[in-house]
C-alpha positions in Angstrom: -16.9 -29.1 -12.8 -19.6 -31.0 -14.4 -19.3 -35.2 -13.8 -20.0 -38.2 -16.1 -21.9 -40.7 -14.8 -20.2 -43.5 -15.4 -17.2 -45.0 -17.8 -19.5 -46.5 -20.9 -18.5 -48.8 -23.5 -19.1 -47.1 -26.5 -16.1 -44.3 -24.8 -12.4 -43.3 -26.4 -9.7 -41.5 -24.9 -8.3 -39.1 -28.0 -5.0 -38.8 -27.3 -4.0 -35.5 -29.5 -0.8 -34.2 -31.0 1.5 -35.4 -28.5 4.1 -35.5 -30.7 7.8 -34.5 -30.1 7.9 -31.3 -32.5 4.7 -30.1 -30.7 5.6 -30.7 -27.1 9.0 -31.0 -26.1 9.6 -26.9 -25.9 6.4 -26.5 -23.5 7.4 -25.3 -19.6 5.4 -28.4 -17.7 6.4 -30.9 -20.9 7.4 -34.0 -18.3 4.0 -33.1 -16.2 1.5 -33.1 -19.0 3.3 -36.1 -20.7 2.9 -37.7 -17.0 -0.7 -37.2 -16.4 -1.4 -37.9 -20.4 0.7 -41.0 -20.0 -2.0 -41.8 -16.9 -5.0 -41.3 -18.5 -3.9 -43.8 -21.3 -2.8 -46.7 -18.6 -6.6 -45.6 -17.2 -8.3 -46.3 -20.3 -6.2 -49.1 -21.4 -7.6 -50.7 -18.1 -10.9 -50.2 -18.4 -10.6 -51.8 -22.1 -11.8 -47.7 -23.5 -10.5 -47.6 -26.8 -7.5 -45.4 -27.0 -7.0 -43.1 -30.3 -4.1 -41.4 -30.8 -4.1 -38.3 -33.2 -1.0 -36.6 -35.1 -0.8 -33.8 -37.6 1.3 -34.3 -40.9 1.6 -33.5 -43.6 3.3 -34.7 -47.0 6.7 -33.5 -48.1 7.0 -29.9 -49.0 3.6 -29.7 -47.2 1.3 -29.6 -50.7 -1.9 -29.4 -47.9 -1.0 -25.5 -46.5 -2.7 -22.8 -48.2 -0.8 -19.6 -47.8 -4.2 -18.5 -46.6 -4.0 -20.5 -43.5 -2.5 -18.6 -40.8 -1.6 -20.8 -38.3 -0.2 -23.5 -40.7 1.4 -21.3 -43.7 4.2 -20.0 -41.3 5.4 -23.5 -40.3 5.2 -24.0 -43.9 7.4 -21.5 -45.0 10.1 -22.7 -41.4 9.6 -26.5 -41.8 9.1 -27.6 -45.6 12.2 -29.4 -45.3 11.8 -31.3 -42.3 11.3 -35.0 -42.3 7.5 -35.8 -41.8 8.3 -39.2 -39.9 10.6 -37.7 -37.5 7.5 -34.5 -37.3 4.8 -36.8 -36.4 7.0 -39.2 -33.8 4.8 -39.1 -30.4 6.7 -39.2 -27.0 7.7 -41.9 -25.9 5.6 -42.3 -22.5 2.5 -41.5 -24.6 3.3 -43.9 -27.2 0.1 -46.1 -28.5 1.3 -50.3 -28.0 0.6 -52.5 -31.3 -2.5 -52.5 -32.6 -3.7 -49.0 -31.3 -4.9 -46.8 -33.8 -2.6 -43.6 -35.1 -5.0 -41.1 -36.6 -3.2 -38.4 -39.2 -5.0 -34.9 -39.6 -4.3 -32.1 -42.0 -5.5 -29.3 -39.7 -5.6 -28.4 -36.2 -8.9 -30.7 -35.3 -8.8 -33.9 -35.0 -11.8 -34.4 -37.7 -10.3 -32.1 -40.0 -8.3 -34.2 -43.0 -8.6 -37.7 -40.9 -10.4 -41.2 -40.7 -11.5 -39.8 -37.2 -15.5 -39.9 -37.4 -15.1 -43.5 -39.5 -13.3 -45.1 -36.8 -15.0 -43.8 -34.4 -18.6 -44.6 -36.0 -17.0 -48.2 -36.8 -16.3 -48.6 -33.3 -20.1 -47.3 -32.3 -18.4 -44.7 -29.8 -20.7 -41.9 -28.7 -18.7 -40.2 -25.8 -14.8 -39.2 -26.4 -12.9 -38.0 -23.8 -10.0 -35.6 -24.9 -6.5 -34.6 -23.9 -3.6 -33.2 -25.2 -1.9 -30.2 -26.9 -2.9 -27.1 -27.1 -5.8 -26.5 -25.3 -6.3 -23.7 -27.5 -5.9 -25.5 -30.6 -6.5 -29.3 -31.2 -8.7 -29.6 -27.4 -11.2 -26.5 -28.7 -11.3 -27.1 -31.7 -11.8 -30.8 -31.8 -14.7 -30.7 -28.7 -16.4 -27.6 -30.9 -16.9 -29.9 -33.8 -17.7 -32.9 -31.8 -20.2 -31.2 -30.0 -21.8 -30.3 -33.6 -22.0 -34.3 -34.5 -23.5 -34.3 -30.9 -20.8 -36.6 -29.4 -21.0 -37.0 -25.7 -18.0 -35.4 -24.4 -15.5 -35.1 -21.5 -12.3 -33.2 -21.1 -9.2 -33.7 -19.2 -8.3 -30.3 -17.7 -5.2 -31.6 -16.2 -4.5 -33.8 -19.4 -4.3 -30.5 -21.7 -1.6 -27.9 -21.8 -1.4 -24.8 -23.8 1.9 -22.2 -24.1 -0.7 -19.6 -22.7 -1.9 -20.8 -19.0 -4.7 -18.0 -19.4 -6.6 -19.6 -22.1 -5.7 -22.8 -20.8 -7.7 -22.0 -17.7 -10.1 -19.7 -19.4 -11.2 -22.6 -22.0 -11.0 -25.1 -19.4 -13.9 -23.1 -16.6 -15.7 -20.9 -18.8 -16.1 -22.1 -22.5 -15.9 -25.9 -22.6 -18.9 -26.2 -19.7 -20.9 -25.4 -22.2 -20.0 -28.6 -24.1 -18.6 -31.0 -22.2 -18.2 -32.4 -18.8 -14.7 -30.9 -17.5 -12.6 -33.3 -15.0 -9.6 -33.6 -13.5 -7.6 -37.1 -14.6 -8.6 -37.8 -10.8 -11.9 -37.5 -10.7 -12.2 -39.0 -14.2 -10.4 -42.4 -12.2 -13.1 -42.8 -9.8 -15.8 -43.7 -12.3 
């Protein structure tokens, strides 16, 4: 595991698509909400600005191409589901007045959002991510951070994904190359 030097300033915790319709049906869904829920009392402490991100999308879901795989199938499943009840986060990851809600039309967090100007607004250079799934939001949100050359750190034990495999596989072998990878306790003793 590679190790940040210290907690700067110009940090934010991302905390991504924790939201009821994404998590609740995941095997370790009180653990991950635990450790996420952790990280966020963590950051709050340290006075690290603490984003939280959520996909939505408008009734009837105008955004989803039928040429987006991942997206067009909960499309054609959830077009009548109410958007406010889609994009609720859990309860013991909830952001407290005043904390930023970010909305994204894709799966990363820069993707159809106000990410980059809030976080430019904010001057923050180093983001540390957690959330859901490591193979989608986490991956694809650290790839494109990494091209706007964003100091970054993941949470390994603050991400979850349906498949443990990739989980682990992203988590030792590809981000690395990226990022510093911690563990929500080593990430508390800086």
């Amino acid at each position: 595991m590679h190790k940040i030097k210290s907690i700067k300033p110009n940090t934010a915790l991302l905390v991504m698509d924790m939201q009821l319709a994404v998590i609740r049906n995941l095997p370790n869904y009180l653990e991950i909400t635990g450790k996420v829920a952790e990280a966020i009392a963590f950051a709050r402490s340290k006075n690290i600005l603490v984003l939280f991100v959520v996909v939505s999308f408008r009734p009837g879901m105008p955004e989803i191409s039928m040429n987006n795989k991942v997206f067009s199938a909960t499309k054609e499943r959830a077009s009548h589901i109410n958007m406010d009840e889609l994009m609720k986060i859990d309860n013991a990851v909830a952001p407290v007045l005043g904390e930023i809600i970010i909305t994204k039309r894709r799966i990363s967090a820069f993707t159809g959002s106000d990410l980059e100007v809030i976080l430019r607004a904010n001057d923050i250079q180093h983001i540390i991510l957690s959330g859901v799934a490591t193979s989608g939001v986490v991956l694809s949100t650290l790839c494109e951070a990494a091209d706007k050359d964003y100091g970054i750190t993941v949470l390994s034990d603050c991400c979850t994904d349906g498949d443990a495999e990739a989980h682990n596989m992203l988590t030792r072998k590809v981000f690395i190359r990226h990022a510093s990878v911690l563990t929500l306790e080593e990430w508390c003793k800086y």
